[in-house]
C-alpha positions as CSV (number, residue, x, y, z in Angstrom):
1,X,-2.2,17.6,-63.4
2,X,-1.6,19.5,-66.6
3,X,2.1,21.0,-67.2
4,X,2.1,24.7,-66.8
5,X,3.5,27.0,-69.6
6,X,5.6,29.9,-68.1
7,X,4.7,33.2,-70.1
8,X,8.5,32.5,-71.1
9,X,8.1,28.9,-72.2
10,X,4.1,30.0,-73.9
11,X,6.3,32.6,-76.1
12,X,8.7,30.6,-77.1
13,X,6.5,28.0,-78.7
14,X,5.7,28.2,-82.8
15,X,2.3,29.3,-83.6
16,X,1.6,25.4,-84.8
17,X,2.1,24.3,-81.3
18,X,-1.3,26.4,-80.9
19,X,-4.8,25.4,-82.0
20,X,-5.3,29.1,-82.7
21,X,-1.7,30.4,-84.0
22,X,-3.0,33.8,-85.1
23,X,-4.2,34.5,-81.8
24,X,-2.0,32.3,-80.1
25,X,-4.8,30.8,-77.7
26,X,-5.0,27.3,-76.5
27,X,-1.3,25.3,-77.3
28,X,-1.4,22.0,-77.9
29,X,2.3,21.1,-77.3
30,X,1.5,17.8,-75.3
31,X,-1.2,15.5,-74.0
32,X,-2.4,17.6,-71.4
33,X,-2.7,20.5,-73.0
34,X,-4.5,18.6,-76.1
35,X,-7.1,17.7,-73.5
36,X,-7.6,21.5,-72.2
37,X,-7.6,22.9,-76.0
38,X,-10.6,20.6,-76.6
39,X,-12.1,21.2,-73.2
40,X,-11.9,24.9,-73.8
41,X,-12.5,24.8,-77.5
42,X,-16.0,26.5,-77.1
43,X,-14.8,29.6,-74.8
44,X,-12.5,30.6,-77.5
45,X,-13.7,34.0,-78.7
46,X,-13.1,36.3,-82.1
47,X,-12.8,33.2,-84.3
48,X,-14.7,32.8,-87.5
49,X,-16.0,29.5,-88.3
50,X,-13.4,28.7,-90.6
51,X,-10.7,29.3,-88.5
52,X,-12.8,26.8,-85.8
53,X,-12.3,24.7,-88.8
54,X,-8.4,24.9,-89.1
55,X,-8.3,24.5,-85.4
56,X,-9.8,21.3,-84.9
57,X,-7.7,19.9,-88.2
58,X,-5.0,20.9,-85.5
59,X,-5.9,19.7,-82.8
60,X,-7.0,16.6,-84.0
61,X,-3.5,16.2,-85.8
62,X,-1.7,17.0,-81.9
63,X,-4.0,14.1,-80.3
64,X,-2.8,11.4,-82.7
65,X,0.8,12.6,-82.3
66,X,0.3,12.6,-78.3
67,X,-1.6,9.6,-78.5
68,X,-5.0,11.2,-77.4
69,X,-8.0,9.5,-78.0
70,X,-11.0,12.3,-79.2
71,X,-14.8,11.0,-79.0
72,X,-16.0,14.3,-81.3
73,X,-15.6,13.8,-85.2
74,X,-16.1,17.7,-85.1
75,X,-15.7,20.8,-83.3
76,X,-19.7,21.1,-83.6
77,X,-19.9,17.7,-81.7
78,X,-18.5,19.3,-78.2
79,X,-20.9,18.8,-75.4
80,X,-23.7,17.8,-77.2
C-alpha cells in the first residue's frame, strides 16, 4: 500500500521531491510514490514536452535513489 501524503506533509515537501515541481504534481519522495508518478505519468496534464522531458530525468534519478527498477528507457515508452 502506498504512504499517503497529508495536504500538510504534500506542502511541506521541496519542489525536487516532485516529478513536476512547477506544478507540483506527482512527488516522488519514496518507492511508492516513484511507482505511482510513473503509473500516472501519462494523466498529467498542461505539460509541454520538454518539461515531460525534465520529468522523467527526475523520476528516473528518484528510482535509482529508492532502488526502483524502471522497464521504460523513456517517458514515450509507457504502455506501449
Amino acid at each position: 500500500m502506498m504512504s499517503r501524503l497529508s495536504a500538510e506533509d504534500r506542502d511541506e515537501l521541496r519542489g525536487r521531491e516532485f516529478a513536476f515541481p512547477r506544478q507540483r504534481k506527482e512527488p516522488i519522495e519514496d518507492a511508492d510514490h516513484v511507482r505511482a508518478a510513473v503509473a500516472r505519468f501519462n494523466q498529467v496534464q498542461g505539460v509541454s514536452d520538454a518539461e515531460r522531458d525534465e520529468a522523467w530525468d527526475r523520476i528516473k534519478h528518484a528510482a535509482k535513489k529508492h532502488g526502483v527498477e524502471l522497464s521504460e528507457a523513456s517517458w514515450r515508452d509507457i504502455g506501449r
